[in-house]
C-alpha positions as CSV (number, residue, x, y, z in Angstrom):
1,X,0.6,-23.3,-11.3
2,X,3.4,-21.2,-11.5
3,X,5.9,-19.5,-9.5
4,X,5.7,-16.2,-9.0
5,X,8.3,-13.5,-7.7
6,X,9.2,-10.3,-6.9
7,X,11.9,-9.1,-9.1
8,X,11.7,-4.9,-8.8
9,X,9.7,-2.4,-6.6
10,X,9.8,1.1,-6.1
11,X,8.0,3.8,-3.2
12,X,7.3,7.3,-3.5
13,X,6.3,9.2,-0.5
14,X,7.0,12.1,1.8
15,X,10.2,10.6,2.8
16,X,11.7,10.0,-0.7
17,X,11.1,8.8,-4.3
18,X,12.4,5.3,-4.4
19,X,12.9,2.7,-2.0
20,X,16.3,3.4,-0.3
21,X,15.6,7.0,0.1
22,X,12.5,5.9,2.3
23,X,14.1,3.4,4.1
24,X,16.9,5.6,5.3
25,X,14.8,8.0,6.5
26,X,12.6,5.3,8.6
27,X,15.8,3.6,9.8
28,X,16.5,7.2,11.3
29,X,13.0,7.4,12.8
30,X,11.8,10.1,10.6
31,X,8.2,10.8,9.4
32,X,6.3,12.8,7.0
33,X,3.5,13.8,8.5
34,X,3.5,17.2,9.3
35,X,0.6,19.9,10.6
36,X,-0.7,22.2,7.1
37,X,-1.9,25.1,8.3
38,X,-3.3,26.6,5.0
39,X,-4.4,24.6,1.9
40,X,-6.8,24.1,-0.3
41,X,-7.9,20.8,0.9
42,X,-9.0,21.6,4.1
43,X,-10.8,25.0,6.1
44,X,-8.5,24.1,9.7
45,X,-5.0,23.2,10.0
46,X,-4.7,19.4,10.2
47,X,-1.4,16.7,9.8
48,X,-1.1,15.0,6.8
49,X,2.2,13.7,4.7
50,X,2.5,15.1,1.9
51,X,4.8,14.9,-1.2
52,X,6.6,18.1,-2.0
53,X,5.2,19.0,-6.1
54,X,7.9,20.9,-6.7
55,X,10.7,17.6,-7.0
56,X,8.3,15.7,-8.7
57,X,7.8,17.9,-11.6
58,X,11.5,18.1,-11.4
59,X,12.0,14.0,-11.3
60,X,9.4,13.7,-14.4
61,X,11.1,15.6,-16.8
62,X,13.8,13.6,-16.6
63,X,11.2,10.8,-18.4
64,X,9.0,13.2,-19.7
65,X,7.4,16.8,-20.5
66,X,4.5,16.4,-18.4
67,X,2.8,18.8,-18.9
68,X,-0.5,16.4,-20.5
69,X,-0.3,14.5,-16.9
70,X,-2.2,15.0,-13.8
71,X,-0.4,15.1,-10.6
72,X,-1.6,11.3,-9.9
73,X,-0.7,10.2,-13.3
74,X,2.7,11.5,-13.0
75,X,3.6,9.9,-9.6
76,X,2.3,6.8,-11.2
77,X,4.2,6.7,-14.4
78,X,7.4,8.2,-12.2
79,X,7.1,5.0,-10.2
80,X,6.8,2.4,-12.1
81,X,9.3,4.0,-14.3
82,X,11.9,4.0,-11.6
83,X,10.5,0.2,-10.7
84,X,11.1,-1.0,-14.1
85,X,14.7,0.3,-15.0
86,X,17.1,-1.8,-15.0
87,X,14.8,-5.3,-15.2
88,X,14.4,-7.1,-18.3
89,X,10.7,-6.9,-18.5
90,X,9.2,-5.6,-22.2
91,X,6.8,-3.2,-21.4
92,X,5.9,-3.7,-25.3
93,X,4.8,-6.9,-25.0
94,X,1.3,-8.6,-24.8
95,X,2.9,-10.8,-21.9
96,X,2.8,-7.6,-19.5
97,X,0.2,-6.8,-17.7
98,X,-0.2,-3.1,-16.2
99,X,-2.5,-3.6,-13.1
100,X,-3.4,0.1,-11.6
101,X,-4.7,0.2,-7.7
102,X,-6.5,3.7,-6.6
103,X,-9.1,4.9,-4.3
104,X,-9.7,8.1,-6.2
105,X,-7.7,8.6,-8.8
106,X,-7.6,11.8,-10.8
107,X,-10.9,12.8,-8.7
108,X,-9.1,16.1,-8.0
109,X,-10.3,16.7,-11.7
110,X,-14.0,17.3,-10.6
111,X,-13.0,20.8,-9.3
112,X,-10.5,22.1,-11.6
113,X,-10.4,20.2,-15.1
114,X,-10.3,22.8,-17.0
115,X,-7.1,21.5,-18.5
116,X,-7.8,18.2,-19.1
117,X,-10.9,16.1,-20.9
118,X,-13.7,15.5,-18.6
119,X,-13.7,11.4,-18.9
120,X,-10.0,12.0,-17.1
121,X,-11.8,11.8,-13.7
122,X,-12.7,8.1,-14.4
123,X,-9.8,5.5,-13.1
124,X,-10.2,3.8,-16.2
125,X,-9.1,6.8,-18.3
126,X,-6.3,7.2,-16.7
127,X,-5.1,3.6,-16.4
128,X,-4.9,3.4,-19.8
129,X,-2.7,6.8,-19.6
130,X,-0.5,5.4,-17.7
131,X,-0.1,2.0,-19.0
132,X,-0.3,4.2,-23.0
133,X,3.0,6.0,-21.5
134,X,4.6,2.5,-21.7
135,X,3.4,1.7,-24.9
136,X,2.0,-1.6,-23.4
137,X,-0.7,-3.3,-25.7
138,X,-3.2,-4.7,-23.3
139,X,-5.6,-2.9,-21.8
140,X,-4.8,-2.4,-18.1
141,X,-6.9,-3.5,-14.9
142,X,-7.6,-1.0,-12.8
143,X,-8.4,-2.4,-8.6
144,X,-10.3,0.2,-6.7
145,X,-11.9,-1.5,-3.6
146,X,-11.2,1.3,-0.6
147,X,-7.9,0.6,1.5
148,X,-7.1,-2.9,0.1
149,X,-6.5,-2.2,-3.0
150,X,-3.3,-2.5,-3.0
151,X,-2.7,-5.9,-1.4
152,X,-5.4,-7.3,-4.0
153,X,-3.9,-5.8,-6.6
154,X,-1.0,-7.9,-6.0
155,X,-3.2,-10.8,-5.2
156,X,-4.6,-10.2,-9.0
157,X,-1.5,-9.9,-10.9
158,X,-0.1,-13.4,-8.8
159,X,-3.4,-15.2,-10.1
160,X,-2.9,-14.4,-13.7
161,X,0.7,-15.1,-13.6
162,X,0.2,-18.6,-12.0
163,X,-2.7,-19.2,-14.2
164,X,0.3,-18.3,-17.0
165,X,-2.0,-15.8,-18.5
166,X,0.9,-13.3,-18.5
167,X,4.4,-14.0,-17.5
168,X,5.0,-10.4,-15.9
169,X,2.8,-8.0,-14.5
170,X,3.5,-4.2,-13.2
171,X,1.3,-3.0,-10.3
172,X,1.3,0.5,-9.6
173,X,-0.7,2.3,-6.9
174,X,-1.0,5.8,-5.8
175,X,-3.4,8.8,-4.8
176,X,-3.3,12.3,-4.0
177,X,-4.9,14.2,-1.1
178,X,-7.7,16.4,-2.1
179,X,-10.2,18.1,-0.7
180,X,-12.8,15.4,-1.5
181,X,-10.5,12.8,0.2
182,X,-10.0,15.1,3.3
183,X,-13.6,15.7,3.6
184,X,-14.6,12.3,3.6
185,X,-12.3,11.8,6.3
186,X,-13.1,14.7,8.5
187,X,-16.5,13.7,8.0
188,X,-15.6,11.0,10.5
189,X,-14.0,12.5,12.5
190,X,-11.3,10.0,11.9
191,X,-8.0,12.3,11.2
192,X,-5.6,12.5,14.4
193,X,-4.7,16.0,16.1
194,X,-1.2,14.7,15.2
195,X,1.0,12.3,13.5
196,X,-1.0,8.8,14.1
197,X,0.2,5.9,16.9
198,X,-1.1,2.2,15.5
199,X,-2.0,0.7,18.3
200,X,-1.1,3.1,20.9
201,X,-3.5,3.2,23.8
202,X,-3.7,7.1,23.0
203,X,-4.0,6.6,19.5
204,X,-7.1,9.8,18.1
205,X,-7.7,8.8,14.6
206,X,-5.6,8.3,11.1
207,X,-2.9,10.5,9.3
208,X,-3.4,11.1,5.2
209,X,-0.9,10.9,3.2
210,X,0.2,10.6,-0.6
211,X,2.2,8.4,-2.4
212,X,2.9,5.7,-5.4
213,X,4.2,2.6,-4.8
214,X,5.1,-0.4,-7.8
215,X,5.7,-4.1,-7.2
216,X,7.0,-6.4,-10.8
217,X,6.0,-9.8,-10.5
218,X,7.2,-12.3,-12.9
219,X,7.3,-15.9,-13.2
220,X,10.4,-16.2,-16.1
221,X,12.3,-13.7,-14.1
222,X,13.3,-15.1,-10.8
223,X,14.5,-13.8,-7.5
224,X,14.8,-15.0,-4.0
225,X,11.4,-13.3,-3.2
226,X,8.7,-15.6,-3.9
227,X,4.7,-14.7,-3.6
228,X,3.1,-17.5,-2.4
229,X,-1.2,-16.9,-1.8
230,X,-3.7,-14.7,-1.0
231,X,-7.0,-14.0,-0.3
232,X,-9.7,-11.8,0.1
233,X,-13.3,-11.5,2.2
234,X,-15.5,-9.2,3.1
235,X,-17.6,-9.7,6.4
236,X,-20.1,-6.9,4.9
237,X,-20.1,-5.3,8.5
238,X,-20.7,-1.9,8.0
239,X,-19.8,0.5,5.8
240,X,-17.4,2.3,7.0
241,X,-17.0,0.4,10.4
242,X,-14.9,-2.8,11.4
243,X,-16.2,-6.1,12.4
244,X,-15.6,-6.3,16.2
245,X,-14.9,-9.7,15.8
246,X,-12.2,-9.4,13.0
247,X,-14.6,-12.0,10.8
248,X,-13.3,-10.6,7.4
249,X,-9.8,-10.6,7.7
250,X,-9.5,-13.8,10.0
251,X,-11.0,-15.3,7.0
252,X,-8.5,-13.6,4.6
253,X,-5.5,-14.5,6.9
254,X,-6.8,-18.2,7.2
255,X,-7.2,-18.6,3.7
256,X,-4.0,-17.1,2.5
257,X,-2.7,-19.6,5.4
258,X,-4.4,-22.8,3.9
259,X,-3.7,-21.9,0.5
260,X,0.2,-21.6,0.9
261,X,0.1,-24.5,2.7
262,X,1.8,-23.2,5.8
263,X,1.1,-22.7,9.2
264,X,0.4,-19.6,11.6
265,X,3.6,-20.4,13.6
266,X,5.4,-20.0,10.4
267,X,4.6,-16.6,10.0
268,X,7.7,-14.3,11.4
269,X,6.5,-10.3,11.0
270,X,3.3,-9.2,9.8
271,X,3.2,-5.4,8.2
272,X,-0.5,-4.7,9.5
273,X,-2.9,-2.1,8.5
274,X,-2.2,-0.1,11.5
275,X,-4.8,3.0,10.2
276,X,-4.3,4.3,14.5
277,X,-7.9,4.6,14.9
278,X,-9.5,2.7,18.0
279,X,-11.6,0.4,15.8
280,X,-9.2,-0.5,12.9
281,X,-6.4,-0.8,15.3
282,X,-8.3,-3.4,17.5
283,X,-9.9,-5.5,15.0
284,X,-6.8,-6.1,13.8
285,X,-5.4,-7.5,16.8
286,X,-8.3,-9.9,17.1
287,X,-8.0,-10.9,13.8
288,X,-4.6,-11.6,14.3
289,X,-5.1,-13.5,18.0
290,X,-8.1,-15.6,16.4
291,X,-5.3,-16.6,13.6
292,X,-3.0,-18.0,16.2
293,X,-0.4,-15.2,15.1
294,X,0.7,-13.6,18.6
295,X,4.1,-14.7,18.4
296,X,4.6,-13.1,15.3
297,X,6.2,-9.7,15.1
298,X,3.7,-6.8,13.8
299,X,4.2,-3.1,12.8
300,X,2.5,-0.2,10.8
301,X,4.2,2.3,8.6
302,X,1.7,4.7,9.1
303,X,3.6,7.1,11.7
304,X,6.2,7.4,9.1
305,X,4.2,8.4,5.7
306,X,0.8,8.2,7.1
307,X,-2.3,6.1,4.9
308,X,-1.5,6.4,1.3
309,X,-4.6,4.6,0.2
310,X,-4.5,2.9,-3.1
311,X,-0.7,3.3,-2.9
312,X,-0.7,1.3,1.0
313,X,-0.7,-1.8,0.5
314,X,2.0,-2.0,-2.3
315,X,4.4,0.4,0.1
316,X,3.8,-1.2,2.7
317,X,4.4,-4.6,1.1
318,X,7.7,-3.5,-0.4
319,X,9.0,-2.0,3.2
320,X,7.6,-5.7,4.0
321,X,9.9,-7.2,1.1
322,X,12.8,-5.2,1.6
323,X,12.5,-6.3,5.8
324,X,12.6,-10.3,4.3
325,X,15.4,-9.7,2.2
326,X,17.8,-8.1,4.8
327,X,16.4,-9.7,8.4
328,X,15.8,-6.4,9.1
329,X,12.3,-5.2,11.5
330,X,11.4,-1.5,11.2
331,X,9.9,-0.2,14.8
332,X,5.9,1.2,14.7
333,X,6.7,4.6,14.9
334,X,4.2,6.1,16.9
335,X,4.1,3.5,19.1
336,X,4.8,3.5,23.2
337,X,2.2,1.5,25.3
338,X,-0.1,-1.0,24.0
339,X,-3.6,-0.2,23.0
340,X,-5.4,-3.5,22.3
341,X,-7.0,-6.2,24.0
342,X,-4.3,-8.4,22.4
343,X,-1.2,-9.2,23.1
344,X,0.2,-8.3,19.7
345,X,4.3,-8.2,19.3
346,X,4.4,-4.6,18.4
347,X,8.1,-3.7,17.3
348,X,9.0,-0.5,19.2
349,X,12.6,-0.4,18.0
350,X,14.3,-1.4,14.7
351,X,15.7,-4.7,15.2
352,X,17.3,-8.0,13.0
353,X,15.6,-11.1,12.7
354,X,16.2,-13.7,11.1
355,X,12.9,-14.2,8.5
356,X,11.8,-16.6,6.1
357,X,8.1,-15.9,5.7
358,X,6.0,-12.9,5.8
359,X,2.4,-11.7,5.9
360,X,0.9,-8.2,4.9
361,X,-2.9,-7.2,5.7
362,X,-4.8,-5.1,5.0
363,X,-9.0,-3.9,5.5
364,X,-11.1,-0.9,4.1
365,X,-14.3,0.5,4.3
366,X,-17.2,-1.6,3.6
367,X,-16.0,-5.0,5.3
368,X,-13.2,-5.6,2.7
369,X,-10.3,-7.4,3.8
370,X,-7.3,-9.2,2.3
371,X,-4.1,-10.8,3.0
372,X,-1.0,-12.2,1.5
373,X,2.2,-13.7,1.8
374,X,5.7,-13.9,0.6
375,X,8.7,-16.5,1.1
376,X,12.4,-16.1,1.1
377,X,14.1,-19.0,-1.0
């Protein structure tokens, strides 16, 4: 099997549209998530982070005219645009692979399409958009399984690489509030009265947000990031609520633990979930006590751009990255007093450390979990 790594990434959030831009802003403590007192998405005022339409029309007609993209194809084709300059990866060639993670998609288009075909509302369609926009020959895989699908999006890509059925692979992942996202939610009753607090005793409930996020993995490229394994499971609780026990993502952690050949005490920081809401927040911790990982250091990056659903786990993993690169801990934001049974290691301030080997998680509706984990070398 080969040896995969990390050789570009890019984010695009509230807080900026590439990777420094965000991390500057969370190194000053800044978030995103603000209260919208009128919109379209939603009848009441609620907090959400939101990315401002206005810079990123500007941003993509630097690459592009734009004006045959949807909003979500455009931050997706803006990312990994930004992600891919200046690596040597040929987009042209059948050894790419364009891997796309959503929730949603273009589902924005089921209200207003009038501009665009009607099969744009399927996440297939639009894959192939965005991967067309690259001129890439093979037909893209598309990973939509609720709030994971980001982390096993990268899971995928690091398969087919070791398996050497591509030598490189772009993931991308994004999605765009909408109405039918906010309803779902409110549905719930799962959105916070304010900008979230992972695993904060007083944490209400989640806070939306947008975004795109791309990792490139290659195995020909190197770097001194390395992606060792990961794994998936689903404990088929409930559909929309978390095992009490943590089953599903114990098992992922485990796995992704056995399979890298590594043990728990190994682990230095985990980037966790961290959705704020009493349930998530709680499994999580039991999840992460039942894997032996206390000692390790944990966060969320919620507070600062709130949950960016298909676009999470790939943002989240590169703030990961970027943290194993420079032995550098970003703080919870949102977090003061501790809010779970466990006694998890909840970093309250930004801090160095001295790392070597990382885990992110991540769990969705439906009893999907999955984990995975990268090496400095």
């Amino acid at each position: 099997m080969k040896d995969v790594f990390v050789i570009s990434e890019n984010i695009i959030t509230s807080l900026g549209f590439d990777t420094e831009e965000n991390v500057n802003n969370i190194k000053n403590y800044k978030t995103g998530i603000c209260k919208l007192d009128k919109s379209d998405f939603w009848t009441e005022p609620f907090f959400v982070s939101l990315i401002n339409t206005e810079r990123l029309n500007q941003e993509f007609s630097n690459i592009s005219e734009g004006k045959e993209y949807t909003r979500f194809e455009k931050l997706c084709i803006l990312s990994a645009s930004k992600a891919l300059k200046n690596t040597p990866i040929d987009v042209k060639s059948k050894e790419t692979i364009f891997i796309i993670s959503t929730t949603k998609g273009n589902i924005d288009l089921l209200k207003n399409s009038q501009d665009f075909e009607e099969d744009r509302v399927y996440i297939d369609k639009a894959a192939s958009i965005i991967s067309s926009f690259f001129n890439n020959p093979n037909t893209p895989i598309v990973v939509s399984n609720a709030c994971i699908s980001g982390v096993l999006a990268i899971n995928t890509a690091k398969r087919l690489i070791s398996a050497g059925l591509y030598k490189n692979a772009v993931v991308v992942g994004g999605d765009i509030i909408t109405e039918f996202v906010v309803s779902g939610f409110q549905s719930f009753k799962s959105l916070s009265f304010g900008p979230c607090k992972p695993f904060d005793v007083s944490r209400d409930g989640l806070s939306m947000g947008e975004g795109a996020s791309t990792i490139i993995l290659s195995s020909e490229t190197k770097s001194n990031i390395r992606v060792l394994e990961g794994a998936s499971a689903n404990d088929a609780n409930h559909i929309s609520g978390p095992s009490k026990t943590g089953e599903g993502l114990y098992i992922a952690i485990e796995k992704s633990l056995k399979n890298s050949k590594i043990d728990a005490t190994e682990i230095d920081y985990i980037s966790a979930h961290g959705t704020a809401t009493p349930y998530n927040d709680e499994m999580e911790a039991i999840a992460i006590g039942r894997a032996g990982l206390l000692n390790s250091f944990v966060n969320s990056y919620k507070g600062y751009f709130g949950h960016t659903l298909g676009a999470a786990g790939l943002a989240e993993s590169v703030l990961a990255i970027y943290s194993l690169k420079n032995n550098f801990l970003f703080a919870s934001l949102g977090f003061e007093n501790k809010g779970v049974s466990e006694d998890l290691k909840v970093i309250e301030k930004h801090k160095e450390v001295k790392l070597n080997k990382i885990l992110k998680i991540a769990s969705g509706f439906g009893g999907c979990n999955a984990s995975i984990i990268f090496d400095k070398i």
